[in-house]
The first five atom37 places (N, CA, C, CB, O) and aatype in JSON, in Angstrom:
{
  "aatype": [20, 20, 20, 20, 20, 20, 20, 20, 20, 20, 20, 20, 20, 20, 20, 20, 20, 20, 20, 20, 20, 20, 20, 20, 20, 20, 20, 20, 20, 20, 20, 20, 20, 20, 20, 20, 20, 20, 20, 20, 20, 20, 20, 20, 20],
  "atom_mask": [
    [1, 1, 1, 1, 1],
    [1, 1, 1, 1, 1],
    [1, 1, 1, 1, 1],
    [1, 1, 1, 1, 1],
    [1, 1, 1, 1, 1],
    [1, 1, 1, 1, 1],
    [1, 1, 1, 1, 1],
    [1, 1, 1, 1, 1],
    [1, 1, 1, 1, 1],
    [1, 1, 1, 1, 1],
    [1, 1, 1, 1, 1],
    [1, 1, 1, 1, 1],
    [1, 1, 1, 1, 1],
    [1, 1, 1, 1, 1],
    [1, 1, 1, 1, 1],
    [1, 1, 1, 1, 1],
    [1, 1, 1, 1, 1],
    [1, 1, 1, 1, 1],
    [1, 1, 1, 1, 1],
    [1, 1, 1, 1, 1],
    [1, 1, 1, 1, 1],
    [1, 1, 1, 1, 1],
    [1, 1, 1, 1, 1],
    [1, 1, 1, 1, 1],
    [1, 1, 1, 1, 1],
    [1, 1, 1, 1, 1],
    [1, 1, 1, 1, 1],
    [1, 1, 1, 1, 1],
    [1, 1, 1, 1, 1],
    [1, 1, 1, 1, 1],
    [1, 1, 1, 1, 1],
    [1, 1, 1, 1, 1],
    [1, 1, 1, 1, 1],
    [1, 1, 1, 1, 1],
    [1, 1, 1, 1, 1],
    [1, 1, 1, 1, 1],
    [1, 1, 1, 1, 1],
    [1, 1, 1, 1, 1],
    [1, 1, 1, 1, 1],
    [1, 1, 1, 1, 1],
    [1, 1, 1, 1, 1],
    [1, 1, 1, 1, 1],
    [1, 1, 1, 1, 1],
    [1, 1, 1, 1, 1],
    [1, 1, 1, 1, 1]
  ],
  "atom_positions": [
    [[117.28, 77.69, 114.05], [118.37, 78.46, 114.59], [118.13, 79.93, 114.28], [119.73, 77.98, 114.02], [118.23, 80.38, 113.13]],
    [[117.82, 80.65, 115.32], [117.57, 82.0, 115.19], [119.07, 83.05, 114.87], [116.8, 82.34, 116.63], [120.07, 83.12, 115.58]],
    [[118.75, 83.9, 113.38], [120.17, 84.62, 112.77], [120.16, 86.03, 113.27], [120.26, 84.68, 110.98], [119.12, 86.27, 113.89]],
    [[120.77, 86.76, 113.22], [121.16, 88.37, 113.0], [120.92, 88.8, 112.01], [122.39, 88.79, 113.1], [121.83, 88.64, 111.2]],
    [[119.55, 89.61, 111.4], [119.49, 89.98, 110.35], [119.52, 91.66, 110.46], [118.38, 89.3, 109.76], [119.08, 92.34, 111.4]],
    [[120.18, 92.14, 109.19], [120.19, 93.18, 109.08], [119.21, 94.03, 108.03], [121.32, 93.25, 108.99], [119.28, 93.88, 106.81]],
    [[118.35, 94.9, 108.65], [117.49, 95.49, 107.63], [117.69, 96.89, 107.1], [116.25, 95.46, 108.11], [117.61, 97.9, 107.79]],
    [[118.0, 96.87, 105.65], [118.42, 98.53, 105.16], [117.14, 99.23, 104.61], [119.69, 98.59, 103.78], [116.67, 98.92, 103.52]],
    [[116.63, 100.15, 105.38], [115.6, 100.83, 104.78], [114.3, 100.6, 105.79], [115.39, 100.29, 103.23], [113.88, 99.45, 105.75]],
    [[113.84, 101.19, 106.37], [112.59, 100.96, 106.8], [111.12, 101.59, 106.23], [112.77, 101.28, 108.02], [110.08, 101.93, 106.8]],
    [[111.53, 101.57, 104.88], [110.19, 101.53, 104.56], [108.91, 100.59, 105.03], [110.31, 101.42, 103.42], [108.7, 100.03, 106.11]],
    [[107.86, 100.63, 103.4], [106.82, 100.15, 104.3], [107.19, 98.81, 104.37], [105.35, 100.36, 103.85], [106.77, 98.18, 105.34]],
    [[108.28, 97.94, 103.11], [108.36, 97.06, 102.83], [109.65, 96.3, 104.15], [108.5, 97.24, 101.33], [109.75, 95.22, 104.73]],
    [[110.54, 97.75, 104.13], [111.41, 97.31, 105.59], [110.91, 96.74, 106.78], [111.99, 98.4, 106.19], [111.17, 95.77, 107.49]],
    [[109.95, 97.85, 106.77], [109.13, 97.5, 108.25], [108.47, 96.15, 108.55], [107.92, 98.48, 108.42], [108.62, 95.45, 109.55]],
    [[107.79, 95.94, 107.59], [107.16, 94.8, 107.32], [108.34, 93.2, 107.53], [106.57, 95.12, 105.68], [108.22, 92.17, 108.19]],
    [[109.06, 93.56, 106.89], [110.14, 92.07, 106.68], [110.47, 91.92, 108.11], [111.83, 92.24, 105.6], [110.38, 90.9, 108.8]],
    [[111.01, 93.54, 108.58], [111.84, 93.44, 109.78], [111.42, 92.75, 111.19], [112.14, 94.74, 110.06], [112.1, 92.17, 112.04]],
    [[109.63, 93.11, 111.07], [108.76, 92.65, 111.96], [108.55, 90.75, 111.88], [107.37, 93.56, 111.6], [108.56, 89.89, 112.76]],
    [[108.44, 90.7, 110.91], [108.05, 89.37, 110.32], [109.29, 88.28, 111.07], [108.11, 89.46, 108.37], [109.44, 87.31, 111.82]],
    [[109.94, 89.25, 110.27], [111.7, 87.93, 110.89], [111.51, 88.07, 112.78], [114.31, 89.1, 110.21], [111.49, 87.1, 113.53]],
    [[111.39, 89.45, 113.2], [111.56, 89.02, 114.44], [110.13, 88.19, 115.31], [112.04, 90.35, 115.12], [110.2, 87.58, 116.38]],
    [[108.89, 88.41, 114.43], [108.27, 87.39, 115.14], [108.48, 85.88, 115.42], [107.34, 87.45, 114.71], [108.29, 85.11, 116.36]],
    [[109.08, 85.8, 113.88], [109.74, 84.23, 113.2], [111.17, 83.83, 114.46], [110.65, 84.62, 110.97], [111.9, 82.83, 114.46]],
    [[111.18, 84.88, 115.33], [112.34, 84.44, 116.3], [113.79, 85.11, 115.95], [112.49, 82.77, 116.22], [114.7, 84.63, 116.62]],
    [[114.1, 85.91, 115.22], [115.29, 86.2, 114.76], [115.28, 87.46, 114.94], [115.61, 85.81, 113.52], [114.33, 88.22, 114.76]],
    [[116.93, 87.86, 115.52], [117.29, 89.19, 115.87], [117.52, 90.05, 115.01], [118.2, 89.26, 116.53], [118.26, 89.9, 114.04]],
    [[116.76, 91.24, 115.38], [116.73, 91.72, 113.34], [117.31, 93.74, 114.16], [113.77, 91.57, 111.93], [116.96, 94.39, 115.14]],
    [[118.23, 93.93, 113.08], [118.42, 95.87, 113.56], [118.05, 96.06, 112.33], [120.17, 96.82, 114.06], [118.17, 95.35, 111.33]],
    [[117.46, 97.39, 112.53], [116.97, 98.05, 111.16], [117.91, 99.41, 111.23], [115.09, 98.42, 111.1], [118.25, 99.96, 112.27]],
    [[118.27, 99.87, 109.77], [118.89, 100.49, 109.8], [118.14, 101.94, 108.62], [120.1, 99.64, 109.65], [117.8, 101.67, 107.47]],
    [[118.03, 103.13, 109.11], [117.35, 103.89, 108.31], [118.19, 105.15, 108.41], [115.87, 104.0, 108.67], [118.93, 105.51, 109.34]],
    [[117.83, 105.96, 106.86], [118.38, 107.38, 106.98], [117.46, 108.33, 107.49], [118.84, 107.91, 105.71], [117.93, 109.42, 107.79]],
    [[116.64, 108.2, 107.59], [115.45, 109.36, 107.36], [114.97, 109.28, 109.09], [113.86, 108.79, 105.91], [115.09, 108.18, 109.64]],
    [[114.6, 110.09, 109.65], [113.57, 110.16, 111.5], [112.84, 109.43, 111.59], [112.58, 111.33, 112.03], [112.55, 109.19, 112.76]],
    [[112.01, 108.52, 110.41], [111.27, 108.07, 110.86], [110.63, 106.93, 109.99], [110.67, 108.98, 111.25], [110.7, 107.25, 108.81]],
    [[110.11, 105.84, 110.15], [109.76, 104.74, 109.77], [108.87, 105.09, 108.23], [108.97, 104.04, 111.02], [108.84, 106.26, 107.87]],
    [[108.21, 104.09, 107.4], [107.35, 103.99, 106.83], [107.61, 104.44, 105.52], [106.5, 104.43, 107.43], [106.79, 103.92, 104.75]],
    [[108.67, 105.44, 104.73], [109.06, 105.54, 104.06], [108.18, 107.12, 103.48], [109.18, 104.27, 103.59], [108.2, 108.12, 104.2]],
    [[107.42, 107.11, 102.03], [106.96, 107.57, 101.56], [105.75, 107.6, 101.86], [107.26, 107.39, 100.81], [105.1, 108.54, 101.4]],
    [[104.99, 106.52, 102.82], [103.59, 106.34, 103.39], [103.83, 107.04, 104.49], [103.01, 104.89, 103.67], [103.23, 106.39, 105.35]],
    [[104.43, 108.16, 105.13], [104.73, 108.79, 106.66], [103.52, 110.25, 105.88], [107.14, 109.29, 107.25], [103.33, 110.85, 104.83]],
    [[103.15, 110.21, 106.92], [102.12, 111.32, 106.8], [102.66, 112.59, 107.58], [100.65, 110.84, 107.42], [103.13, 112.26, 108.68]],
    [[102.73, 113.98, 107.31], [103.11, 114.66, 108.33], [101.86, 115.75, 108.24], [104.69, 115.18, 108.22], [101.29, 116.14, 107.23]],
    [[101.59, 116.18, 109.82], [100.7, 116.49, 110.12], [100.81, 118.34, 110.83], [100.32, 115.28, 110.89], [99.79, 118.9, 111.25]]
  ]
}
């Protein structure tokens, strides 16, 4: 039975879960403060 999951933080570890669950079939929102994904691993260029 596919759930509604809610993800706080999209770090690297957010990103990762958030992807995982929705391959696994489950509707996943991620929810972040920051522009942009990846956390502390975001490179700016």
């Amino acid at each position: 039975m596919p759930l509604r999951i809610a993800v706080v933080g999209a770090g690297f570890s957010g990103a990762v879960v958030a992807r995982e669950l929705a391959e696994a079939g489950h509707t996943v929102e991620v929810f972040e403060s920051r522009d942009h994904v990846a956390g502390n691993c975001h490179t700016v260029r």
